[in-house]
N, C-alpha and C positions, 0 to 999 in steps of 0.2 A: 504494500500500500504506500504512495508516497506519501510525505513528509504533511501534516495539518499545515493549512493554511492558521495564520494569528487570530487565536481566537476572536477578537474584538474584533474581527470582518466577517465572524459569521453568525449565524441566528439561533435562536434556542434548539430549532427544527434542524439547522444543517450540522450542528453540533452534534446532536442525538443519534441521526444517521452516521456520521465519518464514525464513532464510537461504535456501533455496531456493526461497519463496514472493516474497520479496521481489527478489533477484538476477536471476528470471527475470521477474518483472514489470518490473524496471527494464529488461530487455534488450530484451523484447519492446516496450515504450515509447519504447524509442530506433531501433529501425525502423520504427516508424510516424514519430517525427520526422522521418526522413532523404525526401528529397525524391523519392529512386531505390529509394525501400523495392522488393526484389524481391520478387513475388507467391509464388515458392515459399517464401521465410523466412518471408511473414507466414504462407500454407498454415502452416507449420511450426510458427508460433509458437499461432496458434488453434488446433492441434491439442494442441502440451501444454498450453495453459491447460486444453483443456476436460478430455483425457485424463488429467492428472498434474496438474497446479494444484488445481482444485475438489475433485478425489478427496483430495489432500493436505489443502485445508480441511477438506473433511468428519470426517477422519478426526481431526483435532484437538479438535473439534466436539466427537465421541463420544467424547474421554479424560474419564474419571470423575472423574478426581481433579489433573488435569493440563489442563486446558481453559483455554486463554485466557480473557478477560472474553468475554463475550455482542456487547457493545457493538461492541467488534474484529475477531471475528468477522463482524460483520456489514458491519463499514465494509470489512472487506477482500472479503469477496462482494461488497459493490456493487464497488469498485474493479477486482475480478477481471470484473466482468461488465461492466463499463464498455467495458472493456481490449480483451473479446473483441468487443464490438457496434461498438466504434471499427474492429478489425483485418478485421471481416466486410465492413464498409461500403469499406475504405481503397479 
C-alpha cells in the first residue's frame, strides 16, 4: 500500500477507508510471508481483496470532492493487484 497521504488533507470517511485498505493489505501480506500460509486464509484473503478491497478503492475513486491524488490511487490498485496475483499463484 503506499505511503498515507497527511492526515489533515483527508476526511473522516477517506481516513477510515486507507485504515482498512491498508491493515488488510498488511495482513493478507503476512500470510503469504508465513511458510505454512493455509490455503483457506489465503481463499479468504483473495476473496476480500477482490470483494471489499477494490470495491473500497473504487468507491474513493468516485468521491467528488474527497478523492485521494490520482497518482495513489493508482499505486494502490497496482499494489492491490499485485497482492491478489501473488495470493492466486501462492
Amino acid at each position: 500500500m503506499p505511503p498515507a497521504i497527511p492526515p489533515a488533507t483527508w476526511s473522516a470517511h477517506v481516513e477510515e477507508a486507507y485504515r482498512i485498505l491498508s491493515e488488510s493489505y498488511r495482513s493478507a501480506h503476512g500470510v503469504l510471508e508465513r511458510e505454512d500460509s493455509d490455503p483457506l486464509r489465503l481463499r479468504w484473503h483473495h476473496s476480500h481483496c477482490t470483494n471489499e478491497l477494490f470495491p473500497l478503492l473504487t468507491a474513493l475513486a468516485e468521491q467528488e470532492d474527497e478523492a485521494p491524488p490520482r497518482e495513489w490511487l493508482l499505486a494502490a490498485a497496482h499494489a492491490l493487484g499485485l497482492l491478489v496475483g501473488t495470493i492466486q499463484t501462492a
